[in-house]
Backbone as ProteinMPNN parsed JSONL, in Angstrom:
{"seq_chain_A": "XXXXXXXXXXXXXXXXXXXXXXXXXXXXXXXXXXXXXXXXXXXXXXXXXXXXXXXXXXXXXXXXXXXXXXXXXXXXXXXXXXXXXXXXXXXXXXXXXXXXXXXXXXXXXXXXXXXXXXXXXXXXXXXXXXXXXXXXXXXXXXXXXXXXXXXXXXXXXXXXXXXXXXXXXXXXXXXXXXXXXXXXXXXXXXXXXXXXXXXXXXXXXX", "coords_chain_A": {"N_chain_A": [[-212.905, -207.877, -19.243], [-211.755, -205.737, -22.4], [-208.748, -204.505, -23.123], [-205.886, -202.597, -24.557], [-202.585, -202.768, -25.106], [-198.999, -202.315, -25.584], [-195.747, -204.17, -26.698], [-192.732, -205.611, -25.747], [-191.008, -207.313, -27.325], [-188.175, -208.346, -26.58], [-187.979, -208.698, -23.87], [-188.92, -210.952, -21.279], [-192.04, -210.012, -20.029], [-193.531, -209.227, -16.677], [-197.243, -210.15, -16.349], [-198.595, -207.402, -15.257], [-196.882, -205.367, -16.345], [-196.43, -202.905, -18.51], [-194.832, -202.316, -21.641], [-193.957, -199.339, -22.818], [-191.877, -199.031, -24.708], [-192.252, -200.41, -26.648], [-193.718, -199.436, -28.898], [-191.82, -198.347, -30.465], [-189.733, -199.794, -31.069], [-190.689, -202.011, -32.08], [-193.468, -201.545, -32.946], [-195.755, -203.026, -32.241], [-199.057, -204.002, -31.237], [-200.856, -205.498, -28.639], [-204.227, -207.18, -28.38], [-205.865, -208.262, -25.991], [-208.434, -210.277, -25.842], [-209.719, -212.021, -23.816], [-209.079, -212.734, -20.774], [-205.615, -213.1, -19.492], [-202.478, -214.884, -18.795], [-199.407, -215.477, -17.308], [-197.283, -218.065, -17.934], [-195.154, -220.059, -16.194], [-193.514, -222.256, -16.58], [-193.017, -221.814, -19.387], [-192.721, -219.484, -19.555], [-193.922, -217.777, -21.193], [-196.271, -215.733, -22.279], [-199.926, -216.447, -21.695], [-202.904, -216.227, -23.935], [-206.185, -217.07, -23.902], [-208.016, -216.769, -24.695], [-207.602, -215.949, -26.997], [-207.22, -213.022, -29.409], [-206.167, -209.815, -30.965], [-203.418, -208.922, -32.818], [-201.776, -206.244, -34.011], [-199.313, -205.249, -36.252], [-197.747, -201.952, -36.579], [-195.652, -201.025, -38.102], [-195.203, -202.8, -40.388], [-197.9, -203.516, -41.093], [-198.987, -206.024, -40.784], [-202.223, -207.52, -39.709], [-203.172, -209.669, -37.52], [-205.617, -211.907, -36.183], [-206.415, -214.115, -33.552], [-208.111, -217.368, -32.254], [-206.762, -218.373, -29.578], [-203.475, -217.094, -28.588], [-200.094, -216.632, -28.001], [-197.272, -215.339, -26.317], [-194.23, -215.042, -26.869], [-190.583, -214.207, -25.547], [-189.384, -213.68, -27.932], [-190.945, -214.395, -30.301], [-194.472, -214.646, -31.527], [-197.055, -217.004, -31.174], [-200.013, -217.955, -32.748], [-202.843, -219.691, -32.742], [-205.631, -221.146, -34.65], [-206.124, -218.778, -36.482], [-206.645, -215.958, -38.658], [-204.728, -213.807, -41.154], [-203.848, -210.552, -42.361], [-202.169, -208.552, -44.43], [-200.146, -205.616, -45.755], [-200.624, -205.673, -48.484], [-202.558, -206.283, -48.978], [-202.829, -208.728, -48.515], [-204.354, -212.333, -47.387], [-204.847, -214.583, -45.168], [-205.605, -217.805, -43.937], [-205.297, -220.164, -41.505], [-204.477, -223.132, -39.253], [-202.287, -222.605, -37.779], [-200.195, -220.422, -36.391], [-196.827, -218.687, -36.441], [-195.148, -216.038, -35.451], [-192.75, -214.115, -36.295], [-191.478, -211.27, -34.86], [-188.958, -209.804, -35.334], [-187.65, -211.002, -37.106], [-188.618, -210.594, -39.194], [-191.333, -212.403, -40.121], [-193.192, -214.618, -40.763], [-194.819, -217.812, -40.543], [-196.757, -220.124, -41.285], [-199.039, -223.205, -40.756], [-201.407, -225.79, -41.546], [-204.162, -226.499, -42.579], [-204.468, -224.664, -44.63], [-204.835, -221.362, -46.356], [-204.615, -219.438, -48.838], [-205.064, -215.748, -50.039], [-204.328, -213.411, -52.193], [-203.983, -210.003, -54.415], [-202.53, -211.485, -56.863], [-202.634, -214.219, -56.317], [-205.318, -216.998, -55.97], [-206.907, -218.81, -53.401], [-204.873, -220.316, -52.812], [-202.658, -222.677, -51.684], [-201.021, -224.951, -49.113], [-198.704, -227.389, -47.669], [-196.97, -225.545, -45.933], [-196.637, -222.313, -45.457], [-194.6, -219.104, -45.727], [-194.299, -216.036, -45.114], [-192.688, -212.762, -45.966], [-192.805, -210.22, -44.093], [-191.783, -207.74, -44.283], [-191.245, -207.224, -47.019], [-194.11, -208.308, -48.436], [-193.569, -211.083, -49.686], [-194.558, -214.26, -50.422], [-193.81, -217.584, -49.97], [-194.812, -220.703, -50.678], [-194.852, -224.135, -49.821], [-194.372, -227.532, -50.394], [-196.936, -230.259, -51.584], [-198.172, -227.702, -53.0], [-200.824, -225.956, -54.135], [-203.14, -223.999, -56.457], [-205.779, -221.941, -57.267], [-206.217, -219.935, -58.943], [-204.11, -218.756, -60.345], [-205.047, -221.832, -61.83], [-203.063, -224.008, -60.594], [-200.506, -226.24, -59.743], [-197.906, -227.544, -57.924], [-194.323, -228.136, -56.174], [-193.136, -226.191, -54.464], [-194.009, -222.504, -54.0], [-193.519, -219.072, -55.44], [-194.692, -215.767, -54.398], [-194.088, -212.652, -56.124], [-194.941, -209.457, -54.064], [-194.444, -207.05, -56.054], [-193.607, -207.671, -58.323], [-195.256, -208.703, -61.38], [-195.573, -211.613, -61.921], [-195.257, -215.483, -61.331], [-193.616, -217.902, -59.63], [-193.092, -221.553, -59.987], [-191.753, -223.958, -58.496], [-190.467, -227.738, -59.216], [-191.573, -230.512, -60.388], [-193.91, -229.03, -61.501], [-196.798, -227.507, -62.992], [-198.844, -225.701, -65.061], [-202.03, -223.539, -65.846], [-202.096, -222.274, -69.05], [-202.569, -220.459, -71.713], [-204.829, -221.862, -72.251], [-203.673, -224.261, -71.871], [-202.68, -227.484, -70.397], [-199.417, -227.156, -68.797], [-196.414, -228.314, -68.031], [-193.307, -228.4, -66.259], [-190.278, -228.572, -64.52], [-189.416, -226.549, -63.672], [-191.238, -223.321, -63.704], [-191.684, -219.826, -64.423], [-194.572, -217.746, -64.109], [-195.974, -215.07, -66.056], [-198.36, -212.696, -64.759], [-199.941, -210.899, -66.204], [-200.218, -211.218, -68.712], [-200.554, -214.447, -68.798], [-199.587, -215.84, -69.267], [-196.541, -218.913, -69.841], [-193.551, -219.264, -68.751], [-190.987, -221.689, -69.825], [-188.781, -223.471, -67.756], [-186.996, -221.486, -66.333], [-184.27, -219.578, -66.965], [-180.971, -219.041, -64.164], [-180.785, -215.944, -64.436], [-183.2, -214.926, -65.034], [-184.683, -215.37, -62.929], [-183.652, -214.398, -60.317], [-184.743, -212.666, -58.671], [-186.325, -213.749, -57.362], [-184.75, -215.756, -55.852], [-184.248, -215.18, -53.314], [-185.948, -215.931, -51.382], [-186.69, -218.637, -52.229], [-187.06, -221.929, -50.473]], "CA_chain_A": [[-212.531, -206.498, -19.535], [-210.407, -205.724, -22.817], [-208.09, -203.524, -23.083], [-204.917, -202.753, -25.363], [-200.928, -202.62, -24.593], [-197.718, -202.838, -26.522], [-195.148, -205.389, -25.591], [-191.618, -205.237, -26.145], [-190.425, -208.676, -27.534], [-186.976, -208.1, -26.285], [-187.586, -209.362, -22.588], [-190.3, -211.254, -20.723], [-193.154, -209.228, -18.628], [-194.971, -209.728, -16.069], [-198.547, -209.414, -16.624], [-198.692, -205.909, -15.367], [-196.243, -204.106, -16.544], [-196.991, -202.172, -20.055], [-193.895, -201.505, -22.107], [-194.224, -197.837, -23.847], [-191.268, -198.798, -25.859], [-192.135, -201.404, -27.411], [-194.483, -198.791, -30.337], [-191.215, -197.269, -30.996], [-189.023, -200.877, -31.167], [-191.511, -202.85, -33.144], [-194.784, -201.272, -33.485], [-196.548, -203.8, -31.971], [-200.056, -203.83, -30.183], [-201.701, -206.72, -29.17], [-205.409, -206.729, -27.815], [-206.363, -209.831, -25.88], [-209.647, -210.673, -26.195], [-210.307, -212.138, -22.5], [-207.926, -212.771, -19.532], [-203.613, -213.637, -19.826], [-201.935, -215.393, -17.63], [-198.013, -216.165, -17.45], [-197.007, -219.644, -17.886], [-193.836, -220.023, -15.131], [-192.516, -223.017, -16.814], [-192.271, -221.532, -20.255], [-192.423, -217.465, -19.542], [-195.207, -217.607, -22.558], [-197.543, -214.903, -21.723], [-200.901, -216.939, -22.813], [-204.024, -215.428, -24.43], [-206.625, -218.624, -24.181], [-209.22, -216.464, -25.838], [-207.251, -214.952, -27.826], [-206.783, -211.722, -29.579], [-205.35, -209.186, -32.318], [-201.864, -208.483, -33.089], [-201.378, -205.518, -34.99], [-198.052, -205.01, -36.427], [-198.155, -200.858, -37.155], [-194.753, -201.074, -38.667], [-195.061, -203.941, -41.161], [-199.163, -203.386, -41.681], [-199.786, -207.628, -40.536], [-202.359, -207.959, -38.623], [-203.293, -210.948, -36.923], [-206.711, -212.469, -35.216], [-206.764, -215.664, -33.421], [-208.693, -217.594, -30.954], [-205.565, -218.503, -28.874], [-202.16, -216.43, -28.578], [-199.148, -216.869, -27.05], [-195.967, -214.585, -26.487], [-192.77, -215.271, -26.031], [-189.553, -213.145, -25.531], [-189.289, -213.147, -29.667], [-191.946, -215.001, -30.906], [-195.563, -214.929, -31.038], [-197.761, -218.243, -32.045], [-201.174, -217.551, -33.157], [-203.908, -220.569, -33.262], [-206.951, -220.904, -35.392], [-205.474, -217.346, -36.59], [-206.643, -215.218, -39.961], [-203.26, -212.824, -41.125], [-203.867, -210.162, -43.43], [-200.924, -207.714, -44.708], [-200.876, -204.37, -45.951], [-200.152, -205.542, -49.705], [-203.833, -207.071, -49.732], [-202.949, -210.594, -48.732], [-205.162, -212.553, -46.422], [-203.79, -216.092, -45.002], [-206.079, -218.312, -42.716], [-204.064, -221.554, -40.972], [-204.5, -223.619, -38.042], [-201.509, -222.545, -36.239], [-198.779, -219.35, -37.337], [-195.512, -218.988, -35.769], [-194.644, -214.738, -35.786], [-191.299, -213.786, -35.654], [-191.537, -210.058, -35.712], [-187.641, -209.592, -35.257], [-186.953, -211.293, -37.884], [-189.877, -210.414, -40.149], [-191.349, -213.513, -40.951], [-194.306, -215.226, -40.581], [-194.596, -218.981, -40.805], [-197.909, -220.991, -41.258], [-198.989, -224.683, -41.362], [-202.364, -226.372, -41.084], [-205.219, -226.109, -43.423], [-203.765, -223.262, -45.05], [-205.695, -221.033, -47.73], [-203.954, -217.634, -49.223], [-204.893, -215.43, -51.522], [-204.34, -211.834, -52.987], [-204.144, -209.652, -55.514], [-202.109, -212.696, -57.55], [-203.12, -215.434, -56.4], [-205.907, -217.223, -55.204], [-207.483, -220.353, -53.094], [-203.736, -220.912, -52.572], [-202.71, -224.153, -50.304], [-199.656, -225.943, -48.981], [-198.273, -227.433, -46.157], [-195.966, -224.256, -45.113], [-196.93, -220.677, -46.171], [-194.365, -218.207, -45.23], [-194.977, -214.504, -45.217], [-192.034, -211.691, -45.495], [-193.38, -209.437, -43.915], [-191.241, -206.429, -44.758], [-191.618, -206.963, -48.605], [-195.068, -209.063, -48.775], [-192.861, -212.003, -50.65], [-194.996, -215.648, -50.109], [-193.435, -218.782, -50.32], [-195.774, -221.817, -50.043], [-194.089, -225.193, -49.446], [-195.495, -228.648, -49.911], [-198.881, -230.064, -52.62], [-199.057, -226.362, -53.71], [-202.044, -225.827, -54.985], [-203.49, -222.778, -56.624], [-206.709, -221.805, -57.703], [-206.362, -218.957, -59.629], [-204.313, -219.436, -61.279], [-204.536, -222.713, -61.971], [-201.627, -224.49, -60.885], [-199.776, -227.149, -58.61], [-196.473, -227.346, -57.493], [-193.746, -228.412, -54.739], [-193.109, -224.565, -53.955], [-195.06, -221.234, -55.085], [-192.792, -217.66, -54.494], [-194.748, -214.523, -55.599], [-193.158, -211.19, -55.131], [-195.393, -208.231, -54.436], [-193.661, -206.075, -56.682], [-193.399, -208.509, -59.821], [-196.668, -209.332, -61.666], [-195.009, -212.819, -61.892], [-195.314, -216.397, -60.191], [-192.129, -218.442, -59.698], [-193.51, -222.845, -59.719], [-190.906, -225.041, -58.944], [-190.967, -228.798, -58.71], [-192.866, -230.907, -60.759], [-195.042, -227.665, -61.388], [-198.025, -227.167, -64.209], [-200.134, -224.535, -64.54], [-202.965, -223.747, -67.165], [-201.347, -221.413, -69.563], [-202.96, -220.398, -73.224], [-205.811, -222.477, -72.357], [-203.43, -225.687, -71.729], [-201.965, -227.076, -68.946], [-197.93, -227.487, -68.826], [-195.285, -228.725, -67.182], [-191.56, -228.614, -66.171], [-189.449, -228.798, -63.191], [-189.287, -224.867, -63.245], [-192.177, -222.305, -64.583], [-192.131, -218.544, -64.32], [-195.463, -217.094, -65.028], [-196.797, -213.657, -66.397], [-200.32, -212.799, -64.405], [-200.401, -209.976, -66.483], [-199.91, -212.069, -70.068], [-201.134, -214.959, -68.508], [-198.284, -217.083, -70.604], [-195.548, -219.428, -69.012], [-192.288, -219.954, -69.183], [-190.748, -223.073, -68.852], [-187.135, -224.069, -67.088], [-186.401, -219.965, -66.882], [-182.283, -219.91, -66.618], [-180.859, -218.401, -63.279], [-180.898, -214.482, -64.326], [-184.842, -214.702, -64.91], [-185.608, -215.694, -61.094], [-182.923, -213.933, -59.335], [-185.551, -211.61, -57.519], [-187.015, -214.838, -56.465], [-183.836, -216.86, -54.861], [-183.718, -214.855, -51.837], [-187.201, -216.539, -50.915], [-187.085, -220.17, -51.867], [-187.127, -223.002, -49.556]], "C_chain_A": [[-211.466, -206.466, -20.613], [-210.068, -204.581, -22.779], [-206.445, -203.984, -24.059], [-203.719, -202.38, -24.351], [-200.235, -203.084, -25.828], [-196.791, -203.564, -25.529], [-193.825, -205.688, -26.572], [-191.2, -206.926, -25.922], [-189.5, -209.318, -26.498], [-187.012, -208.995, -25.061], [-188.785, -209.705, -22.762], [-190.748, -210.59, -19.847], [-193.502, -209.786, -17.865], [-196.003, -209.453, -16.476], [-199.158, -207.864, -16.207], [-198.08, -205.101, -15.466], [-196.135, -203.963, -18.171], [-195.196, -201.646, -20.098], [-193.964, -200.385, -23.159], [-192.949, -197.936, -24.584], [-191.27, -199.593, -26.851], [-193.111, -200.399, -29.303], [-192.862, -198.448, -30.761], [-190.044, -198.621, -31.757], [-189.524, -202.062, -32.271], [-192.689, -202.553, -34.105], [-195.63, -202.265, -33.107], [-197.955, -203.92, -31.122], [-200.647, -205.117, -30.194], [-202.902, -206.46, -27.662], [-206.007, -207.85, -27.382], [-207.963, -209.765, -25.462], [-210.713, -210.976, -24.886], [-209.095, -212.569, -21.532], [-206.158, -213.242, -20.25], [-203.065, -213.737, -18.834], [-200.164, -215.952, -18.237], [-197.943, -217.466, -17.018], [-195.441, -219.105, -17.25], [-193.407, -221.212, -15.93], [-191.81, -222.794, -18.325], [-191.973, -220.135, -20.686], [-192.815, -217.33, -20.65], [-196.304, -216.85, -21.323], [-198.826, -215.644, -22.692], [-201.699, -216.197, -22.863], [-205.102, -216.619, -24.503], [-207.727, -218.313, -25.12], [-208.937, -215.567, -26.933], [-207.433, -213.472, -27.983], [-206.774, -211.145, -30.831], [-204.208, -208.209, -31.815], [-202.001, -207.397, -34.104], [-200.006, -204.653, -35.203], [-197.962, -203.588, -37.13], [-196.484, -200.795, -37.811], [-194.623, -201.87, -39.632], [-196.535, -203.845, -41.652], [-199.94, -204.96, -41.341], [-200.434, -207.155, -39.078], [-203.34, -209.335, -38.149], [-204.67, -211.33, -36.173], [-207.046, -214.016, -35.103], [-207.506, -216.112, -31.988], [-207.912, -218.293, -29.878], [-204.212, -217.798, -29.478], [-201.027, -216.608, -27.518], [-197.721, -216.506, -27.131], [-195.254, -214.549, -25.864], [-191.838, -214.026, -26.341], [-189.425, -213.107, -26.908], [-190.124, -213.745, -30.566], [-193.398, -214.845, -30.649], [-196.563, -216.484, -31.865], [-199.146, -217.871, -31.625], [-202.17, -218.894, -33.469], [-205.19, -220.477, -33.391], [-207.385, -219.299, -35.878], [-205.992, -217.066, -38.351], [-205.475, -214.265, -39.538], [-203.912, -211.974, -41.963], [-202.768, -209.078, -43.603], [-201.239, -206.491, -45.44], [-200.675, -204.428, -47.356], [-201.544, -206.383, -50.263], [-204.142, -208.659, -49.426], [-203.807, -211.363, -47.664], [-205.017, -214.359, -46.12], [-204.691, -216.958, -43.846], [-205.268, -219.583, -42.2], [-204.95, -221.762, -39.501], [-203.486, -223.187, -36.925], [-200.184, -221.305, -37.27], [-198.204, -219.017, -36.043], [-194.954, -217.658, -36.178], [-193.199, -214.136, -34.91], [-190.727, -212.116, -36.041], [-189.93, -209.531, -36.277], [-187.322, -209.968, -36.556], [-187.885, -211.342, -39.463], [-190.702, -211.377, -40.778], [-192.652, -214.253, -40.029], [-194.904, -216.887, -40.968], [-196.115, -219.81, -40.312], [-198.022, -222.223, -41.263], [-200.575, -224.925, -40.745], [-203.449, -225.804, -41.746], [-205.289, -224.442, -43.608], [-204.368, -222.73, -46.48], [-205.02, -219.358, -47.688], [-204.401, -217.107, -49.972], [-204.931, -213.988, -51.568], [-204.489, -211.116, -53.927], [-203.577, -210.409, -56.962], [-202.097, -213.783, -57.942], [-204.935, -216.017, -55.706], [-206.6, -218.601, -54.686], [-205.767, -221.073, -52.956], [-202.84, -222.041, -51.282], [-201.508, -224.751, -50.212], [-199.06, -226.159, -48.014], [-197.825, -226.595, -45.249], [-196.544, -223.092, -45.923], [-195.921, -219.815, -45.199], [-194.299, -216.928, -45.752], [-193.804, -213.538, -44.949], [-192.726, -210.963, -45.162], [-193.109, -207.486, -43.572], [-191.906, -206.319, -46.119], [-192.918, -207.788, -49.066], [-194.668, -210.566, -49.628], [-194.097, -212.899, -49.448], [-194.193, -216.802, -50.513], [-194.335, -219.949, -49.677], [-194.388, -223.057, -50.574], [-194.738, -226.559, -49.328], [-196.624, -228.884, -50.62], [-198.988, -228.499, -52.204], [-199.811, -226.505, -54.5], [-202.178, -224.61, -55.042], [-204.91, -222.565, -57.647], [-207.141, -221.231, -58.963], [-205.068, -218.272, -59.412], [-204.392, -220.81, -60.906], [-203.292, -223.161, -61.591], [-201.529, -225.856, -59.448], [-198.163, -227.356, -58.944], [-195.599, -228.332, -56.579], [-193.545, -226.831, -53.787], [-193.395, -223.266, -55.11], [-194.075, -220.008, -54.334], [-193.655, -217.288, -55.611], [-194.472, -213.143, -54.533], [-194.442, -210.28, -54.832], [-195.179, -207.626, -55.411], [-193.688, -206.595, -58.163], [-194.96, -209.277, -59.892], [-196.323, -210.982, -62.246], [-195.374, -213.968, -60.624], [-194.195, -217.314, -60.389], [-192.791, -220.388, -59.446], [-192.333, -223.378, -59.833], [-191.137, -226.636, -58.278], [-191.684, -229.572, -58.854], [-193.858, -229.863, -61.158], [-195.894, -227.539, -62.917], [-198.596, -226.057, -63.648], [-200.921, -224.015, -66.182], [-201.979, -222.635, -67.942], [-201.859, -221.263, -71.071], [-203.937, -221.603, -73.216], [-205.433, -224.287, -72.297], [-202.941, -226.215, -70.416], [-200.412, -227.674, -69.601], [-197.38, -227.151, -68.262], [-193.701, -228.593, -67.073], [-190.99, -228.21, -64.852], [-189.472, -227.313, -62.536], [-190.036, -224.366, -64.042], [-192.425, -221.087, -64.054], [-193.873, -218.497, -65.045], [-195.758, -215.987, -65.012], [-198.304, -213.671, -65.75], [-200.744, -211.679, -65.34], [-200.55, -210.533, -68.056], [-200.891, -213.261, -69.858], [-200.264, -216.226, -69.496], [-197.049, -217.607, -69.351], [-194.246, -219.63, -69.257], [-191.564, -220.828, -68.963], [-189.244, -222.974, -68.647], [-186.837, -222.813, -67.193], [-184.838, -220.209, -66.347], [-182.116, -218.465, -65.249], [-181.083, -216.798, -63.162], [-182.533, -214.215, -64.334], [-185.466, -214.966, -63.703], [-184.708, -215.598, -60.132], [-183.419, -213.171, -58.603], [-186.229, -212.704, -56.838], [-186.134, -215.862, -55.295], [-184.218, -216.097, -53.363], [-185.156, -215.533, -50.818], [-187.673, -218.442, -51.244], [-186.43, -220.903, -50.761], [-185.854, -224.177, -49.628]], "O_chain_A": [[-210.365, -206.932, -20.318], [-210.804, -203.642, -22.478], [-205.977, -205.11, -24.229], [-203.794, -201.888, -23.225], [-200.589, -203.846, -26.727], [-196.822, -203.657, -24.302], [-193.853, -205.926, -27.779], [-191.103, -207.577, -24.882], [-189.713, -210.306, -25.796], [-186.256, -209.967, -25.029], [-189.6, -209.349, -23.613], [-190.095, -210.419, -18.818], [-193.88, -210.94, -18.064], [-196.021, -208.4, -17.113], [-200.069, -207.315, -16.827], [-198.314, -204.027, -14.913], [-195.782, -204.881, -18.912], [-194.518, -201.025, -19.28], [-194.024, -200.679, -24.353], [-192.719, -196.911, -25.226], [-190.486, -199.571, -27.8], [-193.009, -200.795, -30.464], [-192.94, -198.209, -31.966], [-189.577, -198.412, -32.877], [-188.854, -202.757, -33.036], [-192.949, -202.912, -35.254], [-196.519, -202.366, -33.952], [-197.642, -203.915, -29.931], [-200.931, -205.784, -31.19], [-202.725, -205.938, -26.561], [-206.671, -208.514, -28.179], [-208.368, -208.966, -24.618], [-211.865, -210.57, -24.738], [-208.018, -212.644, -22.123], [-205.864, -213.617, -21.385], [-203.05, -212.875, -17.955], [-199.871, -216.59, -19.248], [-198.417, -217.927, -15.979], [-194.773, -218.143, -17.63], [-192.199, -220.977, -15.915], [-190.698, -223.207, -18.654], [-191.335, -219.692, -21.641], [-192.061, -216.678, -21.372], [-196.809, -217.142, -20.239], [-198.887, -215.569, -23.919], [-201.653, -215.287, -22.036], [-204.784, -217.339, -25.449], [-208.256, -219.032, -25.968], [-209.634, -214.771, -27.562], [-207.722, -212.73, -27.044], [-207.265, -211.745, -31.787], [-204.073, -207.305, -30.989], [-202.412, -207.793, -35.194], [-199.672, -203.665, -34.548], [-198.073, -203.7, -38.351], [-196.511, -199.575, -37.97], [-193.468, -201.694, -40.021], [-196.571, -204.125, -42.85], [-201.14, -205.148, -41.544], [-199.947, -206.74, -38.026], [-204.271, -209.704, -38.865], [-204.619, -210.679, -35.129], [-207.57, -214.819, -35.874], [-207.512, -215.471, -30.938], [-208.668, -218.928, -29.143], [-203.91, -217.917, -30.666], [-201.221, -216.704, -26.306], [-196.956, -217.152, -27.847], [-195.201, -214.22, -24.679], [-192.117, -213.096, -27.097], [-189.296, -211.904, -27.138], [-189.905, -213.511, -31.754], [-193.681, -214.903, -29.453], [-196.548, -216.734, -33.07], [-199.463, -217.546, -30.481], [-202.237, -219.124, -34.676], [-205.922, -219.913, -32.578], [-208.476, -218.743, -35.746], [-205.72, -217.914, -39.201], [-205.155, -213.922, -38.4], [-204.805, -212.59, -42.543], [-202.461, -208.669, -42.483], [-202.401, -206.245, -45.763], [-200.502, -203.304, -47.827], [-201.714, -206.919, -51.358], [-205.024, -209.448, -49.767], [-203.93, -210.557, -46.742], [-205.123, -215.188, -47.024], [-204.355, -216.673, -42.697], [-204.351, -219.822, -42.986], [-205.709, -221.009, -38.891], [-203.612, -223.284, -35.704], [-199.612, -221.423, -38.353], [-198.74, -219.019, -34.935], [-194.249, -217.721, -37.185], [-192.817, -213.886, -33.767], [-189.981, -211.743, -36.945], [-189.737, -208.996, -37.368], [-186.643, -209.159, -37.189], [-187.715, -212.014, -40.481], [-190.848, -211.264, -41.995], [-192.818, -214.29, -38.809], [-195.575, -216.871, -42.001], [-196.433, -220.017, -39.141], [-197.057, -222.744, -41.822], [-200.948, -224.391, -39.7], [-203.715, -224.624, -41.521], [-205.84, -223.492, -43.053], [-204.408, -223.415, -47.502], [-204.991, -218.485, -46.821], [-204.385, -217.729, -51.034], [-205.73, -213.431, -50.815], [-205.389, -211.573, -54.632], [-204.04, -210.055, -58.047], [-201.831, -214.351, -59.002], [-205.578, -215.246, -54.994], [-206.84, -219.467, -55.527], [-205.6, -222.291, -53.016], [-202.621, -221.786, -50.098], [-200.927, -225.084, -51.245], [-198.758, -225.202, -47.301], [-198.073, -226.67, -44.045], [-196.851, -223.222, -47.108], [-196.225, -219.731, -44.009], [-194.238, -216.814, -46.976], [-193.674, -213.298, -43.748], [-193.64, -210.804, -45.972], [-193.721, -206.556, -43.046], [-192.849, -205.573, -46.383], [-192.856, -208.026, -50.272], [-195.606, -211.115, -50.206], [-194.443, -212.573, -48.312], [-193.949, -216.813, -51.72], [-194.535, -220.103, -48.473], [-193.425, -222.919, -51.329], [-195.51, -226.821, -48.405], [-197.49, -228.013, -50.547], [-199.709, -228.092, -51.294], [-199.63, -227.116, -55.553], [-201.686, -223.874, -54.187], [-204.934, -223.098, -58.756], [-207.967, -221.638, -59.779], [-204.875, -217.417, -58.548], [-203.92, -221.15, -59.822], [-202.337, -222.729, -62.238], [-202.319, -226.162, -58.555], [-197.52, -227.308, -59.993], [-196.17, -229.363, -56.223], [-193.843, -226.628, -52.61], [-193.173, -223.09, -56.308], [-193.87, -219.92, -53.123], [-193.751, -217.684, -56.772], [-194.527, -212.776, -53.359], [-195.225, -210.518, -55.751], [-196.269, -207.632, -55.984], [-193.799, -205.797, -59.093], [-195.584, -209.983, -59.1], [-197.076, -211.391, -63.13], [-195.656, -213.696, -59.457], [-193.859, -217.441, -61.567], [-192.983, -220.464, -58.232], [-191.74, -223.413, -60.912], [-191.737, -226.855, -57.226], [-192.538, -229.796, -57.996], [-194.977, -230.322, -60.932], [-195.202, -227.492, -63.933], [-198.794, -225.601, -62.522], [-200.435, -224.127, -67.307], [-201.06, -222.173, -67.266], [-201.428, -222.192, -71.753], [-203.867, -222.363, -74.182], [-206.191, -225.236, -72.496], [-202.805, -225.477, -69.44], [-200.281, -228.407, -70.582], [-197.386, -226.019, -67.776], [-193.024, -228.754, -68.088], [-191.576, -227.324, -64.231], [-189.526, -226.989, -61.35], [-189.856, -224.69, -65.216], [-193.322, -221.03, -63.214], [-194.269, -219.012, -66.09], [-195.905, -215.55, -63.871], [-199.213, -214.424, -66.099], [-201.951, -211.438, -65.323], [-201.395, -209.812, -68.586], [-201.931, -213.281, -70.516], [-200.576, -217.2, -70.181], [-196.728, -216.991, -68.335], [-193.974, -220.35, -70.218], [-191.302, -220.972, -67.769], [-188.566, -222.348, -69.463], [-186.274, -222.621, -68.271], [-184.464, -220.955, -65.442], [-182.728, -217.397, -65.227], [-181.47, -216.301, -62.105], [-183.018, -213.319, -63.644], [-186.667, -214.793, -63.496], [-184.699, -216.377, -59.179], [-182.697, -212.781, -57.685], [-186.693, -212.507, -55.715], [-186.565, -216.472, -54.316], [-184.446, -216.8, -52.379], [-185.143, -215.5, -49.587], [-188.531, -219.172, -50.747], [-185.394, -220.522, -50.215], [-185.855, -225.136, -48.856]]}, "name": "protein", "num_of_chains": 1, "seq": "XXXXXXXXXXXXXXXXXXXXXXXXXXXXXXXXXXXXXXXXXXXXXXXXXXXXXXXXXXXXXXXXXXXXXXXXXXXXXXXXXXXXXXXXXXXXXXXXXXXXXXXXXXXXXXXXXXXXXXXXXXXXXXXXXXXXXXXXXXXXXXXXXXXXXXXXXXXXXXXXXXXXXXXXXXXXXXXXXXXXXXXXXXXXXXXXXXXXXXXXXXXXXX"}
C-alpha cells in the first residue's frame, strides 16, 4: 500500500506518527514505495524499496531504490536527483542534508544540465538553494570537453570554473593550466584567471 507523509527532520518518529509541520519547516514529502520499518539500533527510518523525496522548497527531487532517514539526514541508494534549475544527477549512493542544503554524491556518478554534460567524478555536490555543482576527483566532462581535479558551475554564470591540472577543448584546441575559467556562451578559455575573476566561485570549491 503507498501512501505519502511529510517528516520533520528535526526529531526521530515512530513509524506512525505523520508530522504536519514538517511542509511548513522544510517542505519535505517523501513517498515510500513499499513497507518502512525503524531500525532501533540506529533510529534510521528504512525504506528497502525505496521511494521519492520531494523537496517543495528547494525543487530536488529524489528517486531511489533504497532510502533511509535520519533525524537530519537522508541517504538515497541507486538514487536519480533532479533540481529545479534543470540538472539531473544519477549515483550509486547520495547523502541529503536538507538542513543544511546540500547534497553529496559518490559512485558511478553522471551529471548533466543546461551547461554541462556526461559530467563524472568521484564526489558531486549539489547546493541546493542556488543549484551551484562542485564535482571532485578524475572530472570528466563531456560537453564540454574537459578534465579536471574539480569542476564548479554556477547556475547563474554562463561560466565553468576547472581547477587542477585542467584542459578543456577551446577554439578547436585543447589547453591546459592549473586554473581555467570558461565562457559556454563564447566557448573560449581563460587560463590561470587571478582571484577577482572566480570570486563567485570560492564559496563552492573543495
Amino acid at each position: 500500500m503507498k501512501f505519502k507523509f511529510t517528516l520533520m527532520l528535526s526529531v526521530l518518529l515512530p513509524l506512525n506518527v505523520l508530522c504536519a509541520q514538517a511542509g511548513s519547516a522544510f517542505g519535505l514529502e517523501i513517498t515510500p514505495k513499499g513497507e518502512q520499518k525503524l531500525n532501533l539500533a540506529t533510529g534510521a527510518t528504512e525504506m528497502p524499496q525505496g521511494g521519492t523525496i520531494q523537496d517543495n522548497k528547494t525543487g530536488v527531487k529524489v528517486v531511489a531504490g533504497t532510502i533511509s532517514v535520519r533525524s537530519d539526514t537522508i541517504t538515497a541508494i541507486d538514487a536519480k536527483l533532479s533540481t529545479r534549475q534543470g540538472g539531473t544527477l544519477h549515483a550509486d549512493n547520495i547523502v541529503y542534508s536538507p538542513k543544511q542544503f546540500q547534497v553529496t554524491a559518490t559512485g558511478n556518478l553522471s551529471y548533466s544540465d543546461q551547461r554541462v554534460a556526461g559530467l563524472s567524478a568521484r564526489t558531486i555536490t549539489v547546493d541546493t538553494r542556488s543549484g551551484a555543482v562542485t564535482a571532485v576527483g578524475d572530472v570528466k566532462t563531456k560537453r564540454p570537453s574537459a578534465t579536471a581535479d574539480q569542476l564548479v558551475a554556477l547556475p547563474t554564470k554562463n561560466q565553468l570554473l576547472l581547477s587542477g591540472d585542467a584542459k578543456i577543448m577551446s577554439g578547436g584546441r585543447n589547453v591546459g593550466a592549473e586554473k581555467i575559467m570558461f565562457n559556454l556562451l563564447l566557448g573560449k578559455a581563460l587560463l590561470n584567471p587571478v582571484a577577482s575573476d572566480v570570486a563567485n566561485f570560492a564559496p563552492y570549491l573543495k
